[in-house]
C-alpha positions in Angstrom: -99.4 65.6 -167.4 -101.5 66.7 -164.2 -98.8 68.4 -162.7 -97.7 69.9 -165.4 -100.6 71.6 -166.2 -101.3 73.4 -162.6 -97.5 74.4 -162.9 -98.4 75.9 -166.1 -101.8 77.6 -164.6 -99.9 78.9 -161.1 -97.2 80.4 -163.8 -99.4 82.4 -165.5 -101.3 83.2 -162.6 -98.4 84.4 -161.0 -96.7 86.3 -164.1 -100.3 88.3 -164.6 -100.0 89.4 -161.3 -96.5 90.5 -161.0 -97.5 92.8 -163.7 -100.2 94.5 -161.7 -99.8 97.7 -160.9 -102.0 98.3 -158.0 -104.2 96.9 -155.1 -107.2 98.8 -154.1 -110.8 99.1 -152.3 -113.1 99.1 -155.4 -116.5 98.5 -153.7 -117.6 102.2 -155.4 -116.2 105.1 -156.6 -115.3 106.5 -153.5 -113.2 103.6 -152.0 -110.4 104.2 -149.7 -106.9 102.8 -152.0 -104.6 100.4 -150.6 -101.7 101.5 -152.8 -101.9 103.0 -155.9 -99.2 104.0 -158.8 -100.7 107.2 -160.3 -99.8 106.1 -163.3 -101.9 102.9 -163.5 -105.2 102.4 -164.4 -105.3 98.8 -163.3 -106.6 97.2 -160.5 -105.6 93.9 -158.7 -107.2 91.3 -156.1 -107.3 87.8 -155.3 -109.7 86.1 -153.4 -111.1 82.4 -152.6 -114.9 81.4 -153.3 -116.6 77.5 -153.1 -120.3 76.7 -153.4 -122.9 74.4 -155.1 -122.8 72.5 -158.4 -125.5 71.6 -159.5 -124.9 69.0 -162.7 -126.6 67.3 -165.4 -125.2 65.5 -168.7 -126.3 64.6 -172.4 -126.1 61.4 -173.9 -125.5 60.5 -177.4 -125.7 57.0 -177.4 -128.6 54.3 -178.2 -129.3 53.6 -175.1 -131.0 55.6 -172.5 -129.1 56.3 -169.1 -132.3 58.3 -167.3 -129.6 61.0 -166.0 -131.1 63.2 -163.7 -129.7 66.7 -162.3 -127.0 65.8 -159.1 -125.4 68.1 -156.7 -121.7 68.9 -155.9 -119.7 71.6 -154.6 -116.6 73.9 -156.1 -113.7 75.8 -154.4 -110.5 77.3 -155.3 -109.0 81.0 -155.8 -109.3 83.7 -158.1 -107.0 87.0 -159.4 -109.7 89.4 -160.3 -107.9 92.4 -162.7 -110.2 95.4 -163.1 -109.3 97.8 -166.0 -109.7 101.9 -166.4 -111.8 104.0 -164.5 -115.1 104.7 -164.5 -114.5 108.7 -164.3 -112.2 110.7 -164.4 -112.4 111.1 -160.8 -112.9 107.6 -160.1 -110.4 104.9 -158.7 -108.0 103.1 -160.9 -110.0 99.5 -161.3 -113.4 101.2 -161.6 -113.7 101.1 -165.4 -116.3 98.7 -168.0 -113.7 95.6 -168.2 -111.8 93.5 -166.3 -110.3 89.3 -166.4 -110.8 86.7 -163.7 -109.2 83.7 -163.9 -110.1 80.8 -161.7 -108.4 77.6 -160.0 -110.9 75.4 -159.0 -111.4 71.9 -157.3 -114.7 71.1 -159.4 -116.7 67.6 -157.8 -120.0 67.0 -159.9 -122.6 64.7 -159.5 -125.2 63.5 -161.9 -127.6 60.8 -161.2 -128.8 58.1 -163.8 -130.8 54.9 -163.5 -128.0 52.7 -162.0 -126.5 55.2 -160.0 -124.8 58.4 -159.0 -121.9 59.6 -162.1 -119.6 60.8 -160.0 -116.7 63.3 -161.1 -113.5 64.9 -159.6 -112.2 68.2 -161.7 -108.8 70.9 -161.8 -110.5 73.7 -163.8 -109.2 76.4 -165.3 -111.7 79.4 -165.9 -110.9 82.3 -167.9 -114.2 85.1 -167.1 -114.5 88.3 -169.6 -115.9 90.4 -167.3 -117.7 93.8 -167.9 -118.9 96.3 -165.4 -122.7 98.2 -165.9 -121.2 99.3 -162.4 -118.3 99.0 -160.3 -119.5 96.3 -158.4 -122.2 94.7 -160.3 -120.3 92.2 -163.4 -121.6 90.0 -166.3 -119.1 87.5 -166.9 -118.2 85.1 -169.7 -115.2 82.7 -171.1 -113.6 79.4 -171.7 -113.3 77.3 -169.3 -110.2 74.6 -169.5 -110.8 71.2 -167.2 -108.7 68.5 -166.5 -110.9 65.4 -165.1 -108.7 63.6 -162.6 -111.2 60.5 -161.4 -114.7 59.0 -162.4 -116.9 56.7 -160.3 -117.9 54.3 -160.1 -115.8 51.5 -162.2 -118.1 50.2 -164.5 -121.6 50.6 -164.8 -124.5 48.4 -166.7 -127.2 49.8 -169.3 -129.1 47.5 -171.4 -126.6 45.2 -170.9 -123.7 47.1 -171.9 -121.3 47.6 -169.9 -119.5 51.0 -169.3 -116.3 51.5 -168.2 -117.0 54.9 -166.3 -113.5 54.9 -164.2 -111.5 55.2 -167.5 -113.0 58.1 -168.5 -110.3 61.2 -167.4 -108.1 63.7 -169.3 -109.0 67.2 -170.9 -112.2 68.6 -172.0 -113.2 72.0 -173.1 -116.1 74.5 -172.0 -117.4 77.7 -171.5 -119.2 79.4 -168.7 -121.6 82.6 -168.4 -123.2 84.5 -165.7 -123.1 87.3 -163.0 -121.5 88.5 -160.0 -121.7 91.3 -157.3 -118.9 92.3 -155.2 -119.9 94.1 -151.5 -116.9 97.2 -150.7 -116.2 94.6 -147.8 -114.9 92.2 -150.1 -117.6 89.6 -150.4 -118.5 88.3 -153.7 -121.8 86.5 -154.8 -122.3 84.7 -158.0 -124.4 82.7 -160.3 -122.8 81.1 -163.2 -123.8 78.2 -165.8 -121.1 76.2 -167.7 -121.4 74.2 -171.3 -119.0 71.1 -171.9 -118.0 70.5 -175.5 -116.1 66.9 -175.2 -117.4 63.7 -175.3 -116.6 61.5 -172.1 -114.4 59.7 -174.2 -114.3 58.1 -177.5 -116.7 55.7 -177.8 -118.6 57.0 -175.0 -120.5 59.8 -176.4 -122.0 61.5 -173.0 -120.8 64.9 -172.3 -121.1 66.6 -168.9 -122.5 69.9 -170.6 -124.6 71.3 -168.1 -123.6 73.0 -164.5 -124.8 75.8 -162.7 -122.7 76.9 -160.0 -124.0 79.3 -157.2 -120.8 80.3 -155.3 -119.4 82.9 -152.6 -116.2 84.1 -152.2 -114.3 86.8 -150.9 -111.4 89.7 -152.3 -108.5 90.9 -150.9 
């Protein structure tokens, strides 16, 4: 099922950008192209960014696991796809919306009164992302994660015990934030994500909260 689903993600990845039209400088309006078809208004680059998670979690059970905010770290790539222009003398890739998906090696940590919760993610983000300016972006969208190991085994709370390790498989979010690209390429970012599943089924914690602060850079 894992690799089936990063075939599927590289697949799509790949099939957006064979569509492309063009590859450019979009730092500003007066950018110097890399190649451009006249006739498209799109704009293509992909890049590579990692940074800091920093995670916390809900719990919906009768107990009380104390969990505290842990830290992590994130890093993967990117195809960022910049629509329209911004004037009609602007660049192609200049214009008010654009897509960025994201493959992403996710590891999140949350603390709790036994211990670290520690968690291993493939991620899938797919970021709306409008322009006030061409470099400046607000981004939001669904993100799609795959959670490939817990730790530890099994942990103890008011003498129940949990089995922590089982918990992997799919669980849905959605992420929000803001990003600024510099004309060289580098990319700054803030961005907090919302889980919507439930750890597993009888284990009603959900890893909802995570505010990454990454950098990255695009080619």
């Amino acid at each position: 099922m894992r690799k089936k689903f990063l075939f599927a993600v590289l697949g799509l990845m790949t099939a957006v950008g064979l569509n492309a039209q063009v590859k450019v400088d979009r730092g500003n309006d007066n950018g110097q192209r890399s190649t451009q078809r006249k006739s498209s208004q799109l704009a293509i680059k992909y890049g590579v960014k990692a940074g800091v998670n920093l995670s916390s979690m809900s719990n919906g059970m009768d107990f009380d696991p104390g969990f505290g905010m842990g830290i992590g770290y994130r890093a993967g790539v990117m195809a960022n796809f910049h629509f329209g222009q911004r004037s009609i003398n602007s660049l192609p890739g200049t214009g008010l919306f654009g897509v960025q998906p994201e493959l992403m090696y996710s590891y999140q940590s949350v603390k709790s009164d036994e211990g670290d919760i520690k968690m291993s993610y493939i991620q899938l983000p797919i970021m709306l992302k409008v322009y006030p300016t061409s470099a400046l972006s607000i981004e939001v969208g669904p993100e799609f994660n795959y959670l490939i190991s817990t730790s530890p085994d099994t942990m103890v709370f008011d003498d129940a015990t949990i089995s922590v390790g089982n918990c992997k498989g799919f669980n849905i979010g959605a992420g929000a934030g803001l990003a600024y690209e510099l004309r060289m390429g580098l990319v700054v970012g803030a961005r907090y994500s919302l889980g919507f599943t439930d750890m597993a089924k009888n284990l009603k914690w959900k890893n909802n909260g995570n505010i990454q602060v990454t950098v990255g850079w695009l080619f």
